[in-house]
C-alpha positions as CSV (number, residue, x, y, z in Angstrom):
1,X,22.1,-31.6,7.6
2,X,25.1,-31.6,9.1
3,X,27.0,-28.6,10.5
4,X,28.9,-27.7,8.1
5,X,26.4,-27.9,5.6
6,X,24.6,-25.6,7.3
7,X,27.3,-23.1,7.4
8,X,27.8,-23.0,3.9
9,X,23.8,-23.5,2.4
10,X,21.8,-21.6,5.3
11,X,24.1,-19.1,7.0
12,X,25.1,-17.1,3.9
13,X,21.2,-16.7,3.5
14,X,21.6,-13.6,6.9
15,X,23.1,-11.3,4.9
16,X,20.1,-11.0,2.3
17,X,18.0,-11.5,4.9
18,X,19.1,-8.4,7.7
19,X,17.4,-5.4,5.3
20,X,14.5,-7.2,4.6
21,X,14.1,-7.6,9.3
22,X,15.8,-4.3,9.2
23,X,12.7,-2.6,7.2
24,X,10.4,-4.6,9.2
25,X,11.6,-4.1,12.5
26,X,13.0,-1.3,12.3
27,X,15.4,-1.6,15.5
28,X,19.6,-2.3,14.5
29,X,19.6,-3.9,17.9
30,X,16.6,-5.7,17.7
31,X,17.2,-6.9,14.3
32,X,20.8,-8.5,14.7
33,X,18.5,-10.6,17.8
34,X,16.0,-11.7,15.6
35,X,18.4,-12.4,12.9
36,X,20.4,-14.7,15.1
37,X,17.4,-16.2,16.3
38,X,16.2,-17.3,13.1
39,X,19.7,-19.1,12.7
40,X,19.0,-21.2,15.5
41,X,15.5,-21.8,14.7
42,X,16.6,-22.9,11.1
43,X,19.2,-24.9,12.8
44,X,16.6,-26.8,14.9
45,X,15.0,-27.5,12.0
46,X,18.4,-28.7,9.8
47,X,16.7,-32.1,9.0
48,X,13.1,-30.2,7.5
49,X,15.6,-28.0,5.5
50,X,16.9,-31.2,4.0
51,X,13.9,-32.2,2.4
52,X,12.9,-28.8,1.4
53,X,13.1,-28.0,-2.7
54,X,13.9,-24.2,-2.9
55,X,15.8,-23.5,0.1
56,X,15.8,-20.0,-0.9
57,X,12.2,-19.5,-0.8
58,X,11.7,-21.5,2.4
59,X,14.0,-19.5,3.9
60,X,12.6,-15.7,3.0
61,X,9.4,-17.1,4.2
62,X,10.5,-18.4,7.4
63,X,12.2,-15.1,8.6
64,X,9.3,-12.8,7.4
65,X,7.0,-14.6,9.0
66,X,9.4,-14.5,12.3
67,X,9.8,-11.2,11.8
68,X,6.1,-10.0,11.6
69,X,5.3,-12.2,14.9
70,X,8.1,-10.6,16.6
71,X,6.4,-7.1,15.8
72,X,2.9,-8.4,16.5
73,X,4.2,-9.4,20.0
74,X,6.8,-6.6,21.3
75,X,5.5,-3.4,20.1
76,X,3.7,-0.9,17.0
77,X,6.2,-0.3,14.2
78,X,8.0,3.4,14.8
79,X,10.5,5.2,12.7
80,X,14.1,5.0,12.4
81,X,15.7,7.9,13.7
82,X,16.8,9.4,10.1
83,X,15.3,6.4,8.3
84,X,13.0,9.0,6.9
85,X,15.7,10.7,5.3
86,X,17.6,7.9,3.4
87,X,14.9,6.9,1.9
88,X,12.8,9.9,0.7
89,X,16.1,11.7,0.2
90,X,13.8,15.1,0.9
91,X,16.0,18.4,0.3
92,X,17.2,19.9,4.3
93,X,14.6,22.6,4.0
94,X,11.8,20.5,5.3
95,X,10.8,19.5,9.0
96,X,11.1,16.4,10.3
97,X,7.9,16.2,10.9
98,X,7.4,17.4,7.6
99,X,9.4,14.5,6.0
100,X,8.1,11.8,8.4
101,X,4.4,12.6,7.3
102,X,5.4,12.3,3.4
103,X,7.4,9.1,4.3
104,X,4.3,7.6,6.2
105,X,2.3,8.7,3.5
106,X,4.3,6.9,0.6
107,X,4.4,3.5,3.4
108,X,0.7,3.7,3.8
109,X,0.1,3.8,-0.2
110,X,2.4,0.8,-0.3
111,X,0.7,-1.3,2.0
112,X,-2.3,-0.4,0.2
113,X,-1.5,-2.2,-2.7
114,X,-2.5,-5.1,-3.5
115,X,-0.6,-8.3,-2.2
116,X,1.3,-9.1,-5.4
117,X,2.8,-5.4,-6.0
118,X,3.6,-4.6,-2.5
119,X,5.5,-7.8,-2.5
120,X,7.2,-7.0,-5.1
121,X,8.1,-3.3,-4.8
122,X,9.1,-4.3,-1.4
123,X,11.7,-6.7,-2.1
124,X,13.2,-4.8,-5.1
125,X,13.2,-1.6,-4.1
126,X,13.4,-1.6,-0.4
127,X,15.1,-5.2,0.6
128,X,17.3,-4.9,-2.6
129,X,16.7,-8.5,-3.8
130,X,17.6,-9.5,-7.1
131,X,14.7,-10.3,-9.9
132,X,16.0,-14.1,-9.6
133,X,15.7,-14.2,-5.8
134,X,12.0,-12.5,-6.5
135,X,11.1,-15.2,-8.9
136,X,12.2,-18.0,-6.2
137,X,9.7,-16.2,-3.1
138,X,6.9,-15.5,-5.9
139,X,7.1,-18.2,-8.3
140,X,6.7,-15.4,-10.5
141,X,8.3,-15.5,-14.4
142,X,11.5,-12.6,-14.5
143,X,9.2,-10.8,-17.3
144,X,5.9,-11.1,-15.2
145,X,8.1,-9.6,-12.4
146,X,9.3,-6.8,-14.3
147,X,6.0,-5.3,-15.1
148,X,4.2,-6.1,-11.6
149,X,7.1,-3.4,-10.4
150,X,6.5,-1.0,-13.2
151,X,2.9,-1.4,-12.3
152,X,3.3,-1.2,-9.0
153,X,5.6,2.1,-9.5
154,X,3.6,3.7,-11.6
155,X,0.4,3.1,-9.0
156,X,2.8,4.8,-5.7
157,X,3.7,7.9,-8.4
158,X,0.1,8.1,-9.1
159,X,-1.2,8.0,-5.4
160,X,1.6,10.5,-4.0
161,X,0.8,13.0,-7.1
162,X,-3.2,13.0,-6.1
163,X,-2.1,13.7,-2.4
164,X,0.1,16.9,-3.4
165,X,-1.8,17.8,-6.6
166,X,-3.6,20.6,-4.5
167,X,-1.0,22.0,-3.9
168,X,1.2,24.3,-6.3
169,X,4.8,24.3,-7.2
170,X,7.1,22.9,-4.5
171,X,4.8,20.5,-3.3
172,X,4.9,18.9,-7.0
173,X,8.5,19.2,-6.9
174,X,9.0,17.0,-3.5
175,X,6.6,14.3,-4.9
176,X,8.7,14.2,-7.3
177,X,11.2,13.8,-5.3
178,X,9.9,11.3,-3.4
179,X,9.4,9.1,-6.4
């Protein structure tokens, strides 16, 4: 693979790639390193990315496996400053620590589930990737897809609504709004 070949088939490949390290790693800094590490690992490996049939896939692959050593090797995962916050999108009236236990909560249930919906909730609702860039990582059919995420969905809304069903009115209401 030549140079510019690489420019134009693997480079483009960092900006789908940065939220999916992001979420992992959960560092800006730390991410743009690994991010431009990959690049250069890819490019030591430009004549295996040749021969390789879904580039896409290979790719995916290749940085969240990179990714996960990375976080095996430097340090436990922790929390974005106000990561908590963009993604629970929790009304101002709760505590941090409040908000930080419910977000922990909602991770912990996802990691719970099994390998195929995690994988798939993860990378559609939290990396952002499209149904077609799903069906290259899986080898998963669009349709097949579509209802592993509704499945998968529905499972989080269940689990979060058992953890605040003891509890009356507002409680309810933030599950909700979690979901």
């Amino acid at each position: 693979m030549t140079a510019e070949e690489f420019k134009n088939k693997v480079i483009p490949y960092s900006r789908k790639l940065y939220p999916m390290l992001k979420r992992i790693l959960k560092d800006e800094e730390e991410t743009q390193d690994a991010l431009q590490d990959l690049m250069v690992k890819l490019w030591s490996k430009k004549n295996e990315l040749i021969k390789c049939s879904n580039l896409n896939s290979y790719i995916i692959t290749v940085a969240k496996n990179y990714s996960f050593d990375l976080l095996k090797k430097k340090r436990p995962s922790t929390f974005g400053e106000n990561e908590e916050y963009k993604i629970l999108n929790i009304e101002s009236t709760e505590t941090q620590a409040d908000t930080k236990e419910k977000y922990e909560q909602v991770r912990k249930i996802i990691d719970d589930l099994p390998e195929k919906y995690k994988t798939v909730i993860q990378m559609r609702d939290i990396d952002g990737f499209s149904f077609e860039e799903i069906q290259e990582f899986t080898g998963y059919e669009i349709p097949n897809i579509r209802v592993i995420l509704s499945r998968a969905r529905l499972k989080v809304k269940q689990e979060v609504e058992k953890i605040y069903d003891y509890e009356n009115g507002r409680e309810r209401q933030i599950a909700r709004q979690i979901l």
